[in-house]
N, C-alpha and C positions, 0 to 999 in steps of 0.2 A: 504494500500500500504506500510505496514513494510518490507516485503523483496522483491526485487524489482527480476521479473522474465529473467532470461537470458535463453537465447538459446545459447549451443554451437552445433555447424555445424562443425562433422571432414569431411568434404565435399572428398577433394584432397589426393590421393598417393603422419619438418627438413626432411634428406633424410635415410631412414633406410637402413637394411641389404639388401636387394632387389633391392635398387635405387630407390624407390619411395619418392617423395618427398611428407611430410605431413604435412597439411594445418590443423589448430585452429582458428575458426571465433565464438567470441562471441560478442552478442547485445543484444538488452532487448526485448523481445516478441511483445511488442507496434508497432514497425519497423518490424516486419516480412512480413510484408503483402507489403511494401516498394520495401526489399527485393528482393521478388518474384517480383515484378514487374520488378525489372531489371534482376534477373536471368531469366523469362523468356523472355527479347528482346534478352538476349546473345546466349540466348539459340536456337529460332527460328532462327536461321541465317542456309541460305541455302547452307548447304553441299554437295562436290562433290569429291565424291571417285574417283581419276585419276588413284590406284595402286601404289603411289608414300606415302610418309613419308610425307604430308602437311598438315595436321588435326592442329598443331600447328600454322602455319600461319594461316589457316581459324579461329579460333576460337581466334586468338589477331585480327584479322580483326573485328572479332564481337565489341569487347571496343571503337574506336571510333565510329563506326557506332551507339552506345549506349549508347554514350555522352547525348543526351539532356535527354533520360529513365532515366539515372542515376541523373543527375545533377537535374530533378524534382523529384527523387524519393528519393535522399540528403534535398533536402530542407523540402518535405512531412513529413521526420523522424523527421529535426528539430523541428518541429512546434508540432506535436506529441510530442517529448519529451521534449518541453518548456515549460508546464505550469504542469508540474506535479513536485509533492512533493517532491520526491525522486528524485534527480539527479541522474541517471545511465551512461549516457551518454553525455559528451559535445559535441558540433558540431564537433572539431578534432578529436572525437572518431567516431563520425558517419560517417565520412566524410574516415577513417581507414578502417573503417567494407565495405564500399562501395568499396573501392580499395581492399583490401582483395577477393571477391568477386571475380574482375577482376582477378586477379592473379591467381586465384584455375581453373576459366575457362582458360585460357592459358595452365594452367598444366595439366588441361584434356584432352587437343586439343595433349601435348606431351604426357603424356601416353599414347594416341592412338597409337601414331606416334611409340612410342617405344617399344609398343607392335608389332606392324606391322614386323618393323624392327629386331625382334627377333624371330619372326613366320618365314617369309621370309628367312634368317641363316640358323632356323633348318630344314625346309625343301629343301633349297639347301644343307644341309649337308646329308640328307639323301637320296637327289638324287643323289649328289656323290660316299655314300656309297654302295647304291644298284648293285646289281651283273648286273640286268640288265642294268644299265649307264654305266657301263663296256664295254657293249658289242654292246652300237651303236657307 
């Protein structure tokens, strides 16, 4: 255990030329399995397309409803990476990685949202421009 193994996860669209905003999550491989355990409670939560820009609400609804997955899947990682040789991560670092987490799903839930919301524009701009919307 001389170099201690991280994962970095660029999961999420700082915010680039596009507007996407982009997410950097590193932790040590031992917690992966942690991880996934709480990305998938965020992740299973039941979606309901209305037509409407709300993917971002839905998907911050998922974080408390994922409170007790996270908060034992925090403590699972500490314990894991307490008795090992190589400090990679402290608990505030763990405890980082897991709200990180949270935030990248939020931001997925808005570039739904904002994709929606850009799709929807360009095709009311093209049903404006159309010769035929002219003509009813």
């Amino acid at each position: 255990d001389t170099v201690p193994d991280i994962i970095t996860d660029q999961s999420a669209g700082v915010e680039d030329d596009r507007g996407f905003v982009k997410w950097e999550l590193s932790y040590h491989t031992a917690i992966r399995f942690h991880i996934g355990d709480y990305r998938r409670c965020l992740n299973y939560g039941n979606r309901i397309v209305r037509g409407e820009p709300d993917m971002e609400m839905q998907h911050r609804a998922d974080v408390p409803r994922c409170r007790k997955a996270r908060d034992e899947a925090i403590e699972a990682s500490i314990n894991t990476l307490r008795d090992r040789e190589i400090k990679v991560m402290n608990e505030d670092d763990v405890r980082e990685a897991f709200r990180v987490v949270g935030l990248i799903h939020i931001e997925r839930g808005k570039n739904i949202d904002d994709q929606f919301v850009r799709r929807r524009a360009a095709l009311e701009a093209v049903g404006r421009a159309s010769p035929m919307a002219s003509d009813q």
